[in-house]
C-alpha positions as CSV (number, residue, x, y, z in Angstrom):
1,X,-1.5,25.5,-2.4
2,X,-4.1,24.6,0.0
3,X,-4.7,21.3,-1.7
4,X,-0.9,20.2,-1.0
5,X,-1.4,21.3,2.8
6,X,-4.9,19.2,2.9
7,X,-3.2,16.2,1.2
8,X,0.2,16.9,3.3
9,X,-2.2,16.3,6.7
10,X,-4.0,13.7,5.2
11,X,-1.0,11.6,4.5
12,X,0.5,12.5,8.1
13,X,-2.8,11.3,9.4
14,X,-2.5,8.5,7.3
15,X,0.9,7.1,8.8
16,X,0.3,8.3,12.6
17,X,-3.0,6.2,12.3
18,X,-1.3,2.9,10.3
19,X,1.9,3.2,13.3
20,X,-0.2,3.6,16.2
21,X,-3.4,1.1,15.2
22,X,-1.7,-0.7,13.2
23,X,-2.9,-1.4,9.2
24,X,-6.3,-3.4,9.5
25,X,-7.8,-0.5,12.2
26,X,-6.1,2.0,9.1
27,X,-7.9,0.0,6.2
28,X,-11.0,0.0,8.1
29,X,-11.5,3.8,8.5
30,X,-10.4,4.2,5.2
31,X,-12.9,2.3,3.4
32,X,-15.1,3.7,5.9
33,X,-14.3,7.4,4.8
34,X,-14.0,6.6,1.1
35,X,-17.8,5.3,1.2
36,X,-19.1,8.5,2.9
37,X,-16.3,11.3,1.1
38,X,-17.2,9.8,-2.5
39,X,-21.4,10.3,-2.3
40,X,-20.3,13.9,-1.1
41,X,-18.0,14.7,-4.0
42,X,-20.5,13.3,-6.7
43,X,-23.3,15.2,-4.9
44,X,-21.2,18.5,-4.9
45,X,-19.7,18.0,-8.8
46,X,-23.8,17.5,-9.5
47,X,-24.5,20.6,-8.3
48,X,-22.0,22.8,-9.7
49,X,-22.6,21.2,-13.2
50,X,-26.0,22.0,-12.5
C-alpha cells in the first residue's frame, strides 16, 4: 500500500515538474536522481543479503 502512495507522488511530481519546467529541466533531474537513488538501492540490497 505504501509503495502505490510513494509511486502515486512520484508520478504527480513527475508531471507538475515536466508542465511547469518543461521536459529537458524534467530529464535532467531525473537522470540526476536515478544516478544517486540506484548506488543507494544496490548499497542497501548488499546489506540485507549480507
Amino acid at each position: 500500500m505504501a509503495k502505490i502512495i510513494y509511486i502515486l507522488t512520484m508520478l504527480i511530481a513527475i508531471i507538475f515538474i515536466s508542465y511547469f519546467y518543461g521536459l529537458k529541466t524534467f530529464l535532467i533531474i531525473f537522470s540526476l536522481f536515478i544516478f544517486l537513488f540506484i548506488p543507494v538501492v544496490y548499497c542497501i540490497s548488499k546489506v540485507n543479503k549480507g
